[in-house]
N, C-alpha and C positions, 0 to 999 in steps of 0.2 A: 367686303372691302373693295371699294371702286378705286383702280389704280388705273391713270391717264399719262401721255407724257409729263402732263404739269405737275403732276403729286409727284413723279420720279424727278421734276427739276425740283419741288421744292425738296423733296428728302434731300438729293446731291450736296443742295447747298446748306442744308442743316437748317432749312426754314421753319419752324411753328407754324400751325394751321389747325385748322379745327374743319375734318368733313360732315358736310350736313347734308345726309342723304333725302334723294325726294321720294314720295310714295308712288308719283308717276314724272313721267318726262317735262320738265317746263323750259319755255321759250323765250316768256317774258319776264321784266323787272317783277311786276307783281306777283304773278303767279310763284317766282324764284321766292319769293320774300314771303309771302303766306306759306311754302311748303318747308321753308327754312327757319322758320318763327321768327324773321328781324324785319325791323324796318327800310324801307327804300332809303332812307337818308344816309344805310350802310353800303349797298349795291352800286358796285360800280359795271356799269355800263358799254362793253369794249364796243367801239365802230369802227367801221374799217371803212375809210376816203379814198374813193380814186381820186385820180387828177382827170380832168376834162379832155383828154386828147387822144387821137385814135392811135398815135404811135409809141410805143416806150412807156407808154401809162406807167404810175409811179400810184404807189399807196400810202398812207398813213395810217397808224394807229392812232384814235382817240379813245381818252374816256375819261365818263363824267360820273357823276351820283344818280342816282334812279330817280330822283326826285326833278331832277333836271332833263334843259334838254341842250342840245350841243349844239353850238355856231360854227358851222364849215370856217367862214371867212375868220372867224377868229385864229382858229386852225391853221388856216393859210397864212395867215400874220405871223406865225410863230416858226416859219418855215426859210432856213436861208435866201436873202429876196436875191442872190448870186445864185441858184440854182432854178431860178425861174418858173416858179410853179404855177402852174394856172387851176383855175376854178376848181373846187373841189365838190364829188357829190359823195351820194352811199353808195358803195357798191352794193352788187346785187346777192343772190342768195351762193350761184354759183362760184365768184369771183371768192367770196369770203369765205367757200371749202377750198379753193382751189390754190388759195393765198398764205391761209390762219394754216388749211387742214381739220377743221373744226366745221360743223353745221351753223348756218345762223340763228343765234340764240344760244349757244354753247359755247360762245366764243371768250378766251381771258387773253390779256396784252403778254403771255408767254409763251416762249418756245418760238418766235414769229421768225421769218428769214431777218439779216444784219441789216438787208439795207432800207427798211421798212421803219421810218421814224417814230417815235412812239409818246404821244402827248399825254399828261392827267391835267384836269382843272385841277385847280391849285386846291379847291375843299377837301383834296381828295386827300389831304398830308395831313389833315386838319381832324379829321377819324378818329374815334377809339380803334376802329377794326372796322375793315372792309370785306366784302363779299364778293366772290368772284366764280366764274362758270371755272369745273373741272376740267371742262373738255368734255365730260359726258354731262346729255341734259339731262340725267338721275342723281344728281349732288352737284352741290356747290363745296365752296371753300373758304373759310372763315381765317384772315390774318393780319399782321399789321400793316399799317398802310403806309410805315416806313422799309418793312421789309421788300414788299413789293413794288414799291419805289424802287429801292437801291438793287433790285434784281433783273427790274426790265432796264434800267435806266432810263425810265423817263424823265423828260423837261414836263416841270410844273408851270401851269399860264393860264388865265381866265379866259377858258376856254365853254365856259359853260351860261345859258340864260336860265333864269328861274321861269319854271312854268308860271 
């Protein structure tokens, strides 16, 4: 039994999930989704944005479906234009342990510091059940995709392009 912070947040909150263990460590959507048995159009995605500037950098949480791929600027449209946010990229391998506490590739929109805003494309409400990293790249987590809504508190917004 793989126990992560995020299985001890969803136990807390009394959340439903279904662990789907892998038989080796994976990174990517696909790889997630062939050791998991589902489709990418269940996998959601978490990326982590910095903001473009050398001082006070500011992050954001996005995430989209596996099958997709994510528009920064869309991102940035959904982001108070009173707090002034400029350009946003990916952050890098290290910023995304140092930030989530997660490796990248392992990464889910929970557990994350307060002040860290946290976006889903709006397909993502749209799910029977979604897929999410544990926190460990040996299982994923299988749940509704209202529960994890209503636990990160994401804002829903078309945040995502079709490959």
């Amino acid at each position: 039994m793989i126990k992560t912070p995020i299985t001890d947040l969803l136990d807390q909150h009394r959340i439903e999930y279904k662990l789907l263990p892998h038989a080796e460590p994976v990174f990517t959507v696909e790889a997630a989704a062939a050791q998991r048995g589902v489709v990418a159009e269940e996998m959601v995605k978490s990326i982590l944005l910095r903001e473009k500037r050398k001082t006070n950098r500011r992050y954001v949480m996005a995430c989209v479906l596996g099958h997709t791929r994510l528009n920064p600027q869309a991102v940035r449209d959904q982001l108070p234009p009173e707090d002034n946010w400029k350009r946003l990229s990916f952050a890098n391998a290290q910023e995304i342990t140092a930030i989530t506490g997660y490796v990248q590739g392992a990464v889910a929109p929970l557990g994350l510091p307060q002040n860290i805003p946290i976006i889903f494309d709006e397909a993502i409400a749209r799910c029977e059940n979604v897929n999410i990293s544990s926190g460990d790249p040996m299982a994923g987590l299988e749940l509704k995709p209202e529960d994890l809504i209503r636990l990160t508190g994401a804002e829903l917004a078309p945040i995502a392009d079709d490959r």
